[in-house]
Phi, psi and omega in degrees: 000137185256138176226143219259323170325286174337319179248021188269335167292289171328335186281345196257021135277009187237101132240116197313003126293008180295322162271015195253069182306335183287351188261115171268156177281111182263129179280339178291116152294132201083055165289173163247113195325314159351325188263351181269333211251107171293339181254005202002087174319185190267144156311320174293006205235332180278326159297314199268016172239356165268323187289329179271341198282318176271329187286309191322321173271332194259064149047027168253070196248005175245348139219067183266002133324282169342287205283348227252287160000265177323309178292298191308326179300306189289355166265009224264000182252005163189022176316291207267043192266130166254154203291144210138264169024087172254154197235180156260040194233127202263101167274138238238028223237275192242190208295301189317340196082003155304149193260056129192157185226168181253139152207165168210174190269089179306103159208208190263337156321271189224187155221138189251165155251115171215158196246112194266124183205143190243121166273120214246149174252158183326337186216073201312083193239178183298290193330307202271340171290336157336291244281309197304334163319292164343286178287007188249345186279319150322296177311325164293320170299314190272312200276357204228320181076061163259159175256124180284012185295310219267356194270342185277331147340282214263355221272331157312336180298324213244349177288153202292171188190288231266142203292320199273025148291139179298321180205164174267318197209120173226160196229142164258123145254161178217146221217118188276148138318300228240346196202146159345143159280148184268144207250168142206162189206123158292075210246134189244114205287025168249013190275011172251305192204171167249003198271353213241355192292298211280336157284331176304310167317294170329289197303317184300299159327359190250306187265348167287007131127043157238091180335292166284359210271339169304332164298335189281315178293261200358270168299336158264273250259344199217043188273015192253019184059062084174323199297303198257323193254136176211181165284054201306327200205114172220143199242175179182142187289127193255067179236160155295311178317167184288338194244019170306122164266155172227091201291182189176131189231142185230106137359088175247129165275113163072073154237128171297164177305331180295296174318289228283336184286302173335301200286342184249035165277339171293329158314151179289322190266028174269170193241118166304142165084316178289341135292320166310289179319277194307315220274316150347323187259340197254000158214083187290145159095355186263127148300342197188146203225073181238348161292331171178131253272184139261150166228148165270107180252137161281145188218140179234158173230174196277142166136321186253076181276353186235334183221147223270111180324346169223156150199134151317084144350154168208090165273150183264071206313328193291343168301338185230002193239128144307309154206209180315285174347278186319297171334296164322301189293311219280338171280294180331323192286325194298298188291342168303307215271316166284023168058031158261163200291072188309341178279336180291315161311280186326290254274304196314301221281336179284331162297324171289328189252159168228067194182151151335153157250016156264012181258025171181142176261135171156324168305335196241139196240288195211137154274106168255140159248138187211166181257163177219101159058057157086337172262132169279158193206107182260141182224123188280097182268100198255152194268161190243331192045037149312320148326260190203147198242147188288156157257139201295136147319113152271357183222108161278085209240169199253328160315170160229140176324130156201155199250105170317152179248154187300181182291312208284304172330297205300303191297325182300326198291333182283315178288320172274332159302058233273161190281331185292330165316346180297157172275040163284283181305321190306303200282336176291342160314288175287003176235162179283165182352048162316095205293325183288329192262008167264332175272075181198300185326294162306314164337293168288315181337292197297313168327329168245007177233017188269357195233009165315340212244317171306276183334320187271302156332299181287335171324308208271346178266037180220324202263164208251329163311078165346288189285342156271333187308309178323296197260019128311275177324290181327328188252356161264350146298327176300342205253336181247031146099041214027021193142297180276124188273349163302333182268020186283134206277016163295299178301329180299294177328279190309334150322309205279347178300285173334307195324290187277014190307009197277309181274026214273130169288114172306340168263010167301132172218147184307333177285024184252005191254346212293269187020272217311336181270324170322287167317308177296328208243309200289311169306314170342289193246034134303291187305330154313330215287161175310333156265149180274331189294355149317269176347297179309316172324302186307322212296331192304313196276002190258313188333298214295308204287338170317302172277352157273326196278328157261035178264337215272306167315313211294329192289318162302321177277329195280327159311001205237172183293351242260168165281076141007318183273009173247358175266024178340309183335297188277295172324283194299338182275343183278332176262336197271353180241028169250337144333291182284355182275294173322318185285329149030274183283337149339303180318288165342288181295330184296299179313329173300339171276353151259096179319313186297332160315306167314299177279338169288330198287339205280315194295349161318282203308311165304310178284016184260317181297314163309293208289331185312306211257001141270354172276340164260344168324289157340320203266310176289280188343311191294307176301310229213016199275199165270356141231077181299184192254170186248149178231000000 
């Protein structure tokens, strides 16, 4: 096993520019490349000496016309901007903020090269890099014959509205020895909303006609929920063919090796042990990847609709490394000990910088990994540094800074980040009316709220806060009806069941309840638990998730014939739980005065949140899996 701690000492006797008298050596660190260029080239002119350095090393050197070709049609919206040249658009393409990066790809066969680039509009915003997006996706169709069928599926899911999106539209090419080059195009699914990426996701994966493939991402690869796992990227091959992929990439927040292995266990090419071994050899000591997430991509071809054929690794390297040097030895060992060309790399990386590499982190942006038959396939991600070069990590921590948000920021955070946005709900929205799969919903429902009046009874004989106890009681009177027991919303609920019996699935069997027990044994023992500010926690994030999901109902039953007066249930629950969301926050401040409170409270609301969004996850499997149930 290579361990990389072991040679970061060892790495600073070594250096692989020593003999490369053409690269000259600067001793400042954190320079401004700027200050090195006396003509200030063009970006484009500054690609195209990267672009020959690399086809030179890694032996495409008959096609570097070719790839030189392509980079200008994919630059043409902002090639001859020269470098300095600052926009007020923070591009998101490489660490420096260049609008475009290199990387290339390893295995024991051959090696590719590719080019990562955002196409930008004159004055560079999400919109108008959209509308120059648009148009470079045209150039390609004319200079290239790529197909554009699968981006007009989807392409209303991605155009941008939210201001706080990164990007709109980014283009790949990847460049071969032996075959034509390949297209690919990057689309981003917060570019609308960000509460909405994992239904965008869904909903695209639907109509490219893979049907099934959402329940598996879900429940493996993105199961720590919307919070920690979230949705950055979603690609596609702008080819025709069967074996055109359609990728999907997922964002893990503060995750261990243990998470990134769990998640790409979901893929067909996993290895056990073979993310853990790479991430070990390439950030020995990282326990947790929280300075900057790591990620993961999925790739399904036509044949396969529910589980996905490759999957990827993304370590984000510059993060974890002190500086290039180490990133260099410690890859160099890694391709040795697995018969990758490790000389094609060095050969790349002497060509590409232009600096020490012990004088700045940064050049290698991201590592990636994958299986190929059983063969590993590293893929090397370089920052151009044109900009601006990173100053060495003097401290390599797997944390990151961050200022915790109060209870009530959690609760506001929630309120916009609405449980309805899930892609359960979305697609039962967006198709008509499915009478069966809301009386299944409700089923479950009941399976996991029949014990609600209990749970908060105990809460409230446990917690020690006067003022939270108070507006606690008020909402278990409200829940037992004041008084009238005929008004106990327990009892309403099972009215509304009668109500609708009409729409009960005729093939229901009891393993169709697994959700709602699922949910029901995860609240148990929140509410249970020995600190009550578990509880309180919980109650805060179900309050919230109460009241979306049922504004959520109320729009589905006023689609259907049903009589409103037999739904008491609902009705009453459309008003009582905005009510109850206001004492919420109430809460909040009050919990604040306890540290210990505080920190017990958070964590409810995660684990309340997690069981939410994992109960309806169930719940689409159950609807919507590759043996869905019949109604």
């Amino acid at each position: 096993m290579i361990n990389s701690e072991n040679i970061f000492a060892a790495s600073r006797s070594i250096d692989p520019l020593k003999n490369q008298p053409e690269i000259e050596r600067h001793s400042q660190v954190g320079f401004d490349p700027e200050q090195l260029i006396s003509n200030k080239p063009t970006y484009f002119e500054v690609g195209v000496e990267k672009i020959t350095a690399l086809c030179n090393a890694l032996d495409m050197t008959a096609k570097t016309a070719q790839v030189v070709e392509v980079f200008r049609v994919m630059t043409s919206s902002w090639g001859e901007r020269q470098i300095g040249e600052t926009t007020n658009w923070p591009c998101d393409v490489s660490d420096d903020g260049s609008p475009f990066e290199f990387s290339i790809a390893l295995d024991p066969k051959q090696a590719e090269l590719r080019i990562l680039v955002e196409a930008q509009g004159s004055d560079p915003n999400l919109q108008s890099n959209w509308q120059a997006g648009l148009a470079l996706n045209q150039d390609l169709a004319t200079h290239f014959n790529v197909s554009l069928d699968r981006f007009g599926q989807i392409e209303d899911l991605f155009v941008p509205t939210n201001p706080a999106a990164k990007f709109s539209m980014w283009h790949a090419a990847c460049f071969y020895p032996d075959k034509e080059p390949a297209f690919k195009l990057y689309l981003n699914p917060q570019a609308q909303q960000q509460s909405r990426a994992a239904a965008v996701v869904e909903e695209s994966l639907v109509r490219l006609g893979f049907l099934h493939a959402w329940p598996g991402l879900a429940e493996i690869a993105a199961q720590r929920g919307p919070d920690q796992d979230e949705f950055p990227y979603f690609s596609i091959d702008l080819a025709a063919n069967s074996k055109a992929r359609v990728k999907v990439y997922v964002r893990h927040k503060d995750a261990t090796v243990a998470d990134l292995e769990r998640a790409l266990s979901l893929a067909d090419n996993y290895v056990v042990g073979a993310a853990t071994e790479f991430c070990q050899a390439m950030a020995a000591g990282q326990s947790s990847f929280s300075a900057k997430p790591a990620i993961s991509s999925f790739s399904w071809i036509e044949g396969n609709d529910a589980t996905p054929s490759i999957g990827t690794l993304f370590l984000p390297i510059s993060s974890y490394a002190p500086d290039d040097r180490a990133v260099c030895d410690c890859l160099d060992l890694y391709l040795i000990q697995h018969s990758l060309p490790v000389a094609i790399y060095s050969s790349a990386l002497k060509t590409f910088a232009t600096r020490p590499l012990e004088a700045g982190m940064g050049m290698h942006s991201y590592i990636s990994l994958r299986q190929e038959k059983q063969q590993r396939r590293v893929t090397v991600y370089l920052n151009p540094e044109v900009n601006a070069v990173r100053s060495p990590n003097a401290k390599v921590t797997s944390q990151s800074v961050r200022c915790l948000p109060s209870l009530e920021e959690i609760v506001w955070h929630y309120e916009n980040y609405s449980i309805a946005d899930h892609p359960f709900l979305q697609r039962l929205q967006r198709e008509p009316v499915n009478q069966q799969h809301i009386w299944l919903i409700l089923m479950n429902l009941r399976e996991a709220a029949s014990h609600f009046s209990r749970r908060l009874a105990n809460i409230i004989a446990r917690i020690d806060d006067e003022r939270i106890r108070c507006i606690l009681v008020k909402e278990l009177n409200d829940e037992l009806g004041s008084g009238n027991i005929e008004r106990i919303h327990r009892k309403l609920f099972e009215q509304m069941i009668t109500g609708i019996d009409s729409w009960r699935m005729k093939s229901f069997t009891n393993e169709m309840l697994v959700p709602g027990k699922k949910l029901n044994q995860c609240l148990e023992e929140i509410y249970l638990d020995s600190n009550p500010y578990l509880g309180v926690g919980a109650g805060l994030m179900m309050e919230v998730h109460g009241k979306q999901f049922t504004l959520w109902l109320g729009q589905e039953f006023r689609k259907t014939t049903v009589d409103l007066s037999t739904v008491l249930w609902l009705t009453l629950h459309e008003e009582l739980e905005i009510d109850h969301v206001d004492e919420s926050l109430v809460i909040t401040r009050f919990v604040a005065d306890s540290e210990e409170g505080v920190a017990a409270a958070r964590q409810g609301i995660d684990r309340a949140c997690v069981a939410s969004w994992s109960f309806l996850d169930g719940l689409y499997r159950l609807c919507y899996g590759a043996s869905p149930v019949t109604v």
